[in-house]
Z-matrix of the N, CA and C atoms (Angstrom, degrees):
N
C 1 1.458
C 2 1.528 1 111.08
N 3 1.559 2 119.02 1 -49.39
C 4 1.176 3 109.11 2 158.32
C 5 1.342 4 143.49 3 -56.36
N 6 1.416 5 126.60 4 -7.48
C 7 1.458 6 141.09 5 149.91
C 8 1.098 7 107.59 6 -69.41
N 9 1.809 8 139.21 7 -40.23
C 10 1.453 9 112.67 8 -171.42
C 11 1.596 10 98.14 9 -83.08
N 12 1.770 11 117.95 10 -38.33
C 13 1.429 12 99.81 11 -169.08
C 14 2.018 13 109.45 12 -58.95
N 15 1.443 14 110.28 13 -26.89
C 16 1.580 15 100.50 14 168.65
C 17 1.565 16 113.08 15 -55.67
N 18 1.333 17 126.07 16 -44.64
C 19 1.190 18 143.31 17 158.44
C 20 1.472 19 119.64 18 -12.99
N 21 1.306 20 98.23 19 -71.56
C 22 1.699 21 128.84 20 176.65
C 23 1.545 22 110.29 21 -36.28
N 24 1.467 23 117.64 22 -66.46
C 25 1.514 24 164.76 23 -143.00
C 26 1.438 25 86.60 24 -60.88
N 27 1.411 26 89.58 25 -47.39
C 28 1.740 27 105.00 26 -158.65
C 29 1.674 28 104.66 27 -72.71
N 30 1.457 29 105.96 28 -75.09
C 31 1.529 30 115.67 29 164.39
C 32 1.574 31 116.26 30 -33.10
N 33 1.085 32 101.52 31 -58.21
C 34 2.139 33 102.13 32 -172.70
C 35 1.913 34 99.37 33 -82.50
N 36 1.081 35 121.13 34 41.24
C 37 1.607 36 122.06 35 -161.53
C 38 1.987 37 96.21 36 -96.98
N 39 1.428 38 99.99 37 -6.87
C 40 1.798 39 95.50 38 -162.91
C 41 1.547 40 91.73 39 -85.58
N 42 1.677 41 118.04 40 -35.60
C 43 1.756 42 128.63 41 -175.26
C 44 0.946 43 109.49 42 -57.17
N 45 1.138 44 149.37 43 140.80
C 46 1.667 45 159.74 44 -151.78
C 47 1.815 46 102.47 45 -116.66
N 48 1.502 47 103.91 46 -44.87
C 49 1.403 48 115.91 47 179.25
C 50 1.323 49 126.85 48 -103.52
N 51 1.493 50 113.62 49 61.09
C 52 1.667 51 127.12 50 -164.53
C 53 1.463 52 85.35 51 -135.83
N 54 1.968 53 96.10 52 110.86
C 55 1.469 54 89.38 53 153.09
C 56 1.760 55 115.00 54 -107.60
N 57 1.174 56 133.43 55 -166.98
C 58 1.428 57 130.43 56 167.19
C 59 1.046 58 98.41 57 -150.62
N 60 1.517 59 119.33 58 138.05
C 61 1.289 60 143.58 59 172.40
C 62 1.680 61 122.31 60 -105.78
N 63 1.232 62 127.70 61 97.79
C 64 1.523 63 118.63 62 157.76
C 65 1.500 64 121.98 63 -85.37
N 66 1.226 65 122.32 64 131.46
C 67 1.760 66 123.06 65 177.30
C 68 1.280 67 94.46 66 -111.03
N 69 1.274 68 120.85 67 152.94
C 70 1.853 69 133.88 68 172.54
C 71 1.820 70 81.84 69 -101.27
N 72 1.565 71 74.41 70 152.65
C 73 1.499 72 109.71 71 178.17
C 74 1.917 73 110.08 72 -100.03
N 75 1.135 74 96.13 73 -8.89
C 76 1.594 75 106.02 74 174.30
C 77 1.757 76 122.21 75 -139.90
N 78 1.560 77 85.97 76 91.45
C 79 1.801 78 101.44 77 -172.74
C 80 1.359 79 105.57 78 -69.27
N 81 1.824 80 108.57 79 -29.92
C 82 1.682 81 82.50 80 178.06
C 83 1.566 82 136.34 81 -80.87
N 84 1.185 83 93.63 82 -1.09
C 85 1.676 84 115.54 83 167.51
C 86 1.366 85 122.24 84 -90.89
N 87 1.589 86 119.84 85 -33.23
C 88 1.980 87 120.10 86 -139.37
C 89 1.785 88 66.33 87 -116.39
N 90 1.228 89 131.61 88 85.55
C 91 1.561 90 121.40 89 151.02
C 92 1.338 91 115.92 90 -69.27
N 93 1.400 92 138.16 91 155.19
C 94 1.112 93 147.63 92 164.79
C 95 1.526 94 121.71 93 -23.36
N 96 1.699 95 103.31 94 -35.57
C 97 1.648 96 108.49 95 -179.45
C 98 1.398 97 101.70 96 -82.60
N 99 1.579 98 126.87 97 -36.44
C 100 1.366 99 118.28 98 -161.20
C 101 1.519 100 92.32 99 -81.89
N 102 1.548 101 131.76 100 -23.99
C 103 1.046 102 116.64 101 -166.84
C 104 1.607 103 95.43 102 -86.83
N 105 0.884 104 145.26 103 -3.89
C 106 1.758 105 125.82 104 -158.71
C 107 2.323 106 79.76 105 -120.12
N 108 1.394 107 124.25 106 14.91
C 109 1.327 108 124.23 107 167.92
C 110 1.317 109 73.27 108 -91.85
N 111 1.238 110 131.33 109 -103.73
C 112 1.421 111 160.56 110 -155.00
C 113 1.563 112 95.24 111 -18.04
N 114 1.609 113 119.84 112 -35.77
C 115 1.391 114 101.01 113 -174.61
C 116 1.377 115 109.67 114 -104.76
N 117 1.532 116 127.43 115 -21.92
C 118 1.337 117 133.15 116 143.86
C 119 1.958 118 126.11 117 -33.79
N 120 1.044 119 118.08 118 -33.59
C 121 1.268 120 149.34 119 152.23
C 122 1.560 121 109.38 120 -50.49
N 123 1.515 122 117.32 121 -93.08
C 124 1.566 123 107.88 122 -174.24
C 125 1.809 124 114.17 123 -62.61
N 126 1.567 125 106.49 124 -2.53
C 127 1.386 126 102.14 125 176.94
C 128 1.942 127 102.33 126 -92.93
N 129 0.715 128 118.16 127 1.82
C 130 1.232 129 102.74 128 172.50
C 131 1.626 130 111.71 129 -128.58
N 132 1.419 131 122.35 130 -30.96
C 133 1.497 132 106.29 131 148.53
C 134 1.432 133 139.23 132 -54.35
N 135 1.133 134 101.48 133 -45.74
C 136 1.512 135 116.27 134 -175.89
C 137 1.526 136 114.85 135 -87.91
N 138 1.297 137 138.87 136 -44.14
C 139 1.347 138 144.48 137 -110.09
C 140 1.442 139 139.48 138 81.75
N 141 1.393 140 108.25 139 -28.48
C 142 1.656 141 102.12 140 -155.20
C 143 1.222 142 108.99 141 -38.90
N 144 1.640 143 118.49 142 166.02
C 145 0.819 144 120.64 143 -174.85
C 146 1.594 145 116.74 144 -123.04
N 147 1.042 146 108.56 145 96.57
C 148 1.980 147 129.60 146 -159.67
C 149 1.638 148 89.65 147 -62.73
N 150 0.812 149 144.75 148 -37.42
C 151 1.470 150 132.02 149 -179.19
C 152 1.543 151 117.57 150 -53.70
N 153 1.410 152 99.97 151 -20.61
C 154 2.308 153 103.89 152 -176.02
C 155 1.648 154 92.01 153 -125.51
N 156 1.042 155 108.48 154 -24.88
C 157 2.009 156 98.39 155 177.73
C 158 1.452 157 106.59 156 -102.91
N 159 1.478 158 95.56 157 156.18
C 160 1.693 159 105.73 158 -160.56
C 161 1.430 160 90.51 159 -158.34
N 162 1.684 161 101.22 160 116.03
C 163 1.855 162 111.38 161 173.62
C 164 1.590 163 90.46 162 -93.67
N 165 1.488 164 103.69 163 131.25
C 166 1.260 165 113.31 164 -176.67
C 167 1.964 166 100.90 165 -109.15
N 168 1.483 167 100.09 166 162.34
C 169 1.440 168 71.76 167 168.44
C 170 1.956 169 95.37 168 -156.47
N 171 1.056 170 162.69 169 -174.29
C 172 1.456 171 141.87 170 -151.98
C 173 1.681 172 120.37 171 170.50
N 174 0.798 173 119.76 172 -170.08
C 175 1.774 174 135.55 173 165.03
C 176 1.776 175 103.54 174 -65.51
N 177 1.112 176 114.60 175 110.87
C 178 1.579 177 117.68 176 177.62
C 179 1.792 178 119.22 177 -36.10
N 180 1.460 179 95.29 178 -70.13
C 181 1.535 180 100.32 179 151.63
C 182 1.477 181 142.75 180 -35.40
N 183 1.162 182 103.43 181 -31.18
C 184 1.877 183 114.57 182 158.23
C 185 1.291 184 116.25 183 -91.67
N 186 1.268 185 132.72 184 -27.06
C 187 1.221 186 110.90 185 167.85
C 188 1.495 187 115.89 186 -104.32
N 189 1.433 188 120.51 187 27.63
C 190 1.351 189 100.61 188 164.74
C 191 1.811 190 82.05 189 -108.40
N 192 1.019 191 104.76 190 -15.57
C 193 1.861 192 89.15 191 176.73
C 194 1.384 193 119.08 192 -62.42
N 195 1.406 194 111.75 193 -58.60
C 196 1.346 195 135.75 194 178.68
C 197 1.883 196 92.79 195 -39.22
N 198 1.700 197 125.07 196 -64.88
C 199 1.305 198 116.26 197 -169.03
C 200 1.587 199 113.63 198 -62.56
N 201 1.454 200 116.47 199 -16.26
C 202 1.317 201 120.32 200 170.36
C 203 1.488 202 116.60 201 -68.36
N 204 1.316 203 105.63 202 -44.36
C 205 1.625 204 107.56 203 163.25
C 206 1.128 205 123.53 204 -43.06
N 207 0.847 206 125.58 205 -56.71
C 208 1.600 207 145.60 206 -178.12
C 209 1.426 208 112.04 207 -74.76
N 210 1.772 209 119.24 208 18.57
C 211 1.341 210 113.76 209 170.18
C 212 1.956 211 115.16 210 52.81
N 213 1.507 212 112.56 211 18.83
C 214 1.528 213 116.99 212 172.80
C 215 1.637 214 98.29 213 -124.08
N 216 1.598 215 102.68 214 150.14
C 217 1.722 216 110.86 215 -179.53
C 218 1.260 217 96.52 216 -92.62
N 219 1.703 218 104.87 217 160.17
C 220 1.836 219 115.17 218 159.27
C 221 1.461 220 81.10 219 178.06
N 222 1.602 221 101.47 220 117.34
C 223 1.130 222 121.79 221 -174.33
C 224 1.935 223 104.74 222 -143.15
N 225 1.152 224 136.93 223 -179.18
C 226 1.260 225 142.56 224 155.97
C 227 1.276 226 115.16 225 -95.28
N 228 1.619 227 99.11 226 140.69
C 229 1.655 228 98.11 227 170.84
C 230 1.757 229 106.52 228 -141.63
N 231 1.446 230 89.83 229 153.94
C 232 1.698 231 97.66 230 -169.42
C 233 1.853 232 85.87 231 -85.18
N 234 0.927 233 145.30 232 -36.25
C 235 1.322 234 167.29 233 -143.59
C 236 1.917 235 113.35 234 -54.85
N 237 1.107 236 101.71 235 92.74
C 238 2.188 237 107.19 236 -167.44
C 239 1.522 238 101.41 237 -22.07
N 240 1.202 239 128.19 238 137.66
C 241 1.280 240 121.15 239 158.22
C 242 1.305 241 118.08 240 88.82
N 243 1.576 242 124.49 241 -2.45
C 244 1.870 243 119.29 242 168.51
C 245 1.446 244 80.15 243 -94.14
N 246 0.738 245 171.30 244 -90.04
C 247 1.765 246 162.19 245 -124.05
C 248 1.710 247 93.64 246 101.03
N 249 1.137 248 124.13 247 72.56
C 250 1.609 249 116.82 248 -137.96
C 251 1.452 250 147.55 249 -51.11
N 252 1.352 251 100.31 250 71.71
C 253 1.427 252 120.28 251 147.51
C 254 1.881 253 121.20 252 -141.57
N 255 1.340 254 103.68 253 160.63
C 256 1.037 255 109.61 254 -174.84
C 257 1.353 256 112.99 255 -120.64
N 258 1.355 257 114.13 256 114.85
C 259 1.702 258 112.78 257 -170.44
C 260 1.617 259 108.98 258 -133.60
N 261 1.652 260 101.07 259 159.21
C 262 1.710 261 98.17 260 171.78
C 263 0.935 262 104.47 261 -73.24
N 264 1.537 263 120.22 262 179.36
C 265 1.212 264 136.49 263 173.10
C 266 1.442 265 117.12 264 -119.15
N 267 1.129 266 112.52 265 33.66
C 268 1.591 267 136.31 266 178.37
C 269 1.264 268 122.60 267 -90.07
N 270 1.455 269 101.52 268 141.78
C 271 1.785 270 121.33 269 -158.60
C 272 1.843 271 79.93 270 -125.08
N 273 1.834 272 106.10 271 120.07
C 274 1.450 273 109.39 272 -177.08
C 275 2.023 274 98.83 273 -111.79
N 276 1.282 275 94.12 274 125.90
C 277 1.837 276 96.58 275 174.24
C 278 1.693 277 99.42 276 -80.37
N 279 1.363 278 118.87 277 128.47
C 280 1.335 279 130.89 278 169.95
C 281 1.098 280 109.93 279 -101.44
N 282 1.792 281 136.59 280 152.73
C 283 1.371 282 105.15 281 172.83
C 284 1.500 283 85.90 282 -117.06
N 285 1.079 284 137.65 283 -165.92
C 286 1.370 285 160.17 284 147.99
C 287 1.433 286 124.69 285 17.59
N 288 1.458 287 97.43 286 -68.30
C 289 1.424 288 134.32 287 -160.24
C 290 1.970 289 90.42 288 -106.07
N 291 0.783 290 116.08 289 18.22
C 292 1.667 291 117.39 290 158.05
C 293 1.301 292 90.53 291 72.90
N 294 1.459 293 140.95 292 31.73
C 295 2.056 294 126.03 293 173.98
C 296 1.348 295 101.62 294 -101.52
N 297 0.698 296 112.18 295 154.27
C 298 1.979 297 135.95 296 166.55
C 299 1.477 298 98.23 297 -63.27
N 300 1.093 299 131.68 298 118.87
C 301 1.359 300 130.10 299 -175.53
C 302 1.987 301 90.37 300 -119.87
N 303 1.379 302 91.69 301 149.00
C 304 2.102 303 104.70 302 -149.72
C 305 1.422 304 90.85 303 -136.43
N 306 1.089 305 102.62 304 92.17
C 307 1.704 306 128.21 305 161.75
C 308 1.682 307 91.99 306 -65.87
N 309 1.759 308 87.43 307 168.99
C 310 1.392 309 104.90 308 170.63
C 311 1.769 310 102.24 309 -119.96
N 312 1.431 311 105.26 310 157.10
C 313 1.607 312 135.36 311 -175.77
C 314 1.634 313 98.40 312 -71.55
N 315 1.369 314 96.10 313 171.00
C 316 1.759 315 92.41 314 161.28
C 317 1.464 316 142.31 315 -77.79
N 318 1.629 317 85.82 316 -6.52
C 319 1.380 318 92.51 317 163.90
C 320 1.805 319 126.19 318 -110.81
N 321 0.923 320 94.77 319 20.27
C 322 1.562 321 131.58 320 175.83
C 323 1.682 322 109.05 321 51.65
N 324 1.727 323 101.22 322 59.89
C 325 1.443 324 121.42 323 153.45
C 326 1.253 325 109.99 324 -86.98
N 327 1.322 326 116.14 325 131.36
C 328 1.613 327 115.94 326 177.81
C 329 1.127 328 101.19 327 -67.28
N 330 1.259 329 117.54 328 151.07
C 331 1.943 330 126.77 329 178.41
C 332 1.948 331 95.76 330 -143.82
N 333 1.510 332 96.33 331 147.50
C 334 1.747 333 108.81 332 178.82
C 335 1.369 334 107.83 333 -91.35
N 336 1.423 335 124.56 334 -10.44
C 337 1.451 336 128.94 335 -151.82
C 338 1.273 337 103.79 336 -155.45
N 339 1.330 338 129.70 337 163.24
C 340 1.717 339 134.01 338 -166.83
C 341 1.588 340 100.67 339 -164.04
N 342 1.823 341 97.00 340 107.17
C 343 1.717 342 115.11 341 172.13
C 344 1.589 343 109.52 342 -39.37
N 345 1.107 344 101.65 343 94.66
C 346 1.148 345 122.55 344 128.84
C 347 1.952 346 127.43 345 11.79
N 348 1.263 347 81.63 346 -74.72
C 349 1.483 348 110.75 347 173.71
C 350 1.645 349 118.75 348 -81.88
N 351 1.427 350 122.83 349 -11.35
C 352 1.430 351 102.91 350 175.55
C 353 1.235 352 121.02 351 -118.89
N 354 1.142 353 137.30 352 154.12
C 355 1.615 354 129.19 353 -165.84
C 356 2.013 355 110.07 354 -76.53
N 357 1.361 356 113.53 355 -22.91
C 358 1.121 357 118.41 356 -174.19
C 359 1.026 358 105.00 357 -66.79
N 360 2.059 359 115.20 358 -63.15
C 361 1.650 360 125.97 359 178.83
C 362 1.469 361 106.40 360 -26.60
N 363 1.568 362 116.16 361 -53.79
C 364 1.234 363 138.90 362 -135.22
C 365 1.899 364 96.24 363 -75.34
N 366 1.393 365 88.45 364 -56.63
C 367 1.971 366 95.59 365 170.46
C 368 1.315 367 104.79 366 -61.76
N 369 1.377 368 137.98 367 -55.14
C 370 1.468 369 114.27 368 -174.86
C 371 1.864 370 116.88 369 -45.57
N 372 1.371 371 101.77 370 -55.35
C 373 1.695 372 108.06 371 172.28
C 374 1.291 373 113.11 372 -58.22
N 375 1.373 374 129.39 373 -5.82
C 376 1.722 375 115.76 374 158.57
C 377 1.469 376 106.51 375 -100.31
N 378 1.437 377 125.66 376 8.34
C 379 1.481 378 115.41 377 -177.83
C 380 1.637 379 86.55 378 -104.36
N 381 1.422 380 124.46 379 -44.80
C 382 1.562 381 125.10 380 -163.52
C 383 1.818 382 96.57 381 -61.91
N 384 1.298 383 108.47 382 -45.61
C 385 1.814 384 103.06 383 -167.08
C 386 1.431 385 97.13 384 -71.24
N 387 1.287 386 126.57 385 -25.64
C 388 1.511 387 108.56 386 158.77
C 389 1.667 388 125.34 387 -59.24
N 390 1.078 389 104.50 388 -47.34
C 391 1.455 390 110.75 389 162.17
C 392 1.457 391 113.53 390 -22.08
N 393 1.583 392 96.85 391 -83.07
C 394 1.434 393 118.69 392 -178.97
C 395 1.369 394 115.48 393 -42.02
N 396 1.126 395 113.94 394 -57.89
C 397 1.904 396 117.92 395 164.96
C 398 1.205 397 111.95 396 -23.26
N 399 1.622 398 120.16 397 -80.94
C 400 1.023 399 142.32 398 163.45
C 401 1.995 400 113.99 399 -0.82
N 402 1.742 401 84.25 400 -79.91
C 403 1.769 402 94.65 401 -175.08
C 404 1.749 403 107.34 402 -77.66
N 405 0.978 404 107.26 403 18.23
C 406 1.685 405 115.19 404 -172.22
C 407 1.623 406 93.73 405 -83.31
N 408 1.911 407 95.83 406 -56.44
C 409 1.012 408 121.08 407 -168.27
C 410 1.735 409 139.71 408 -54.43
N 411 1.778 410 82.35 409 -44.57
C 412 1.600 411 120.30 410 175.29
C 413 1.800 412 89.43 411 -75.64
N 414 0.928 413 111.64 412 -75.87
C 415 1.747 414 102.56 413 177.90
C 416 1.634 415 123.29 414 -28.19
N 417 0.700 416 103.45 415 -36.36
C 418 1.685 417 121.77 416 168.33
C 419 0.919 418 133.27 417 -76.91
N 420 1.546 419 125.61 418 -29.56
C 421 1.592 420 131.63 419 159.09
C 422 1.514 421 105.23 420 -81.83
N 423 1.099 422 129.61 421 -40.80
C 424 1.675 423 123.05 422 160.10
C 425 1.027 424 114.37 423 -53.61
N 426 1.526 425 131.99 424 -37.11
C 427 1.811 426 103.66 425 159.12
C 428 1.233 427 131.06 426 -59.55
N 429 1.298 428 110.22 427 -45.97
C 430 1.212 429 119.95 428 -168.94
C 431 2.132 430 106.13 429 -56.54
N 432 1.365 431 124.60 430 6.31
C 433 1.168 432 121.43 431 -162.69
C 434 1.110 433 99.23 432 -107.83
């Protein structure tokens, strides 16, 4: 997931007003120092660009709430083989005003959330945040009138 959101960064790089958010699913491990390695790390392998992405990291209870909000899981599991937790793999479009903004699939089922993990999901959510740009934009020249 962190390769496509580097991914993303790259593609949505022309928008001025794109932030991205990663939260860890394990606060008692991902402290603030390991998380600002972790993002020191994809900023110098990869590119990312630490100025619009922000590894957050919090109260366990708030951020598995917060991912419940957002219609994505991250929960614990005793269970061999999750490394124990169990989380989506979902990339959520926010717009402005803090809503879940609900692109459509390729087969044009509306969806709240976009895998993470697949390159297709991944292109629809760079065509929808264009979208969103777009009416961000148009919304904005109608105020200004």
């Amino acid at each position: 997931m962190t390769f496509k959101m580097e991914y993303l960064q790259g593609k949505l790089s022309r928008y001025n007003d794109i932030l991205y958010l990663s939260h860890t699913i394990n606060p008692e491990y991902d402290t603030p120092k390991i998380l600002k390695e972790y993002a020191k790390r994809f900023e110098s392998e990869l590119g990312a660009d630490l100025s619009t992405w922000n590894f957050v990291t919090g109260n366990k209870e708030d951020i598995y709430g917060i991912a419940k909000s957002y219609l994505c899981a991250a929960e614990e599991s005793n269970k061999e083989g999750e490394g124990g937790f169990i989380h989506s793999g979902s990339f959520v479009l926010i717009d402005t005003e803090g809503r879940i903004r609900c692109g459509y699939d390729s087969n044009g089922n509306p969806i709240g959330a976009y895998d993470g993990t697949s390159a297709s999901s991944v292109k629809d959510l760079i065509v929808d945040v264009g979208v969103l740009v777009s009416e961000t934009k148009r919304k904005a020249r109608e105020n200004e009138k």
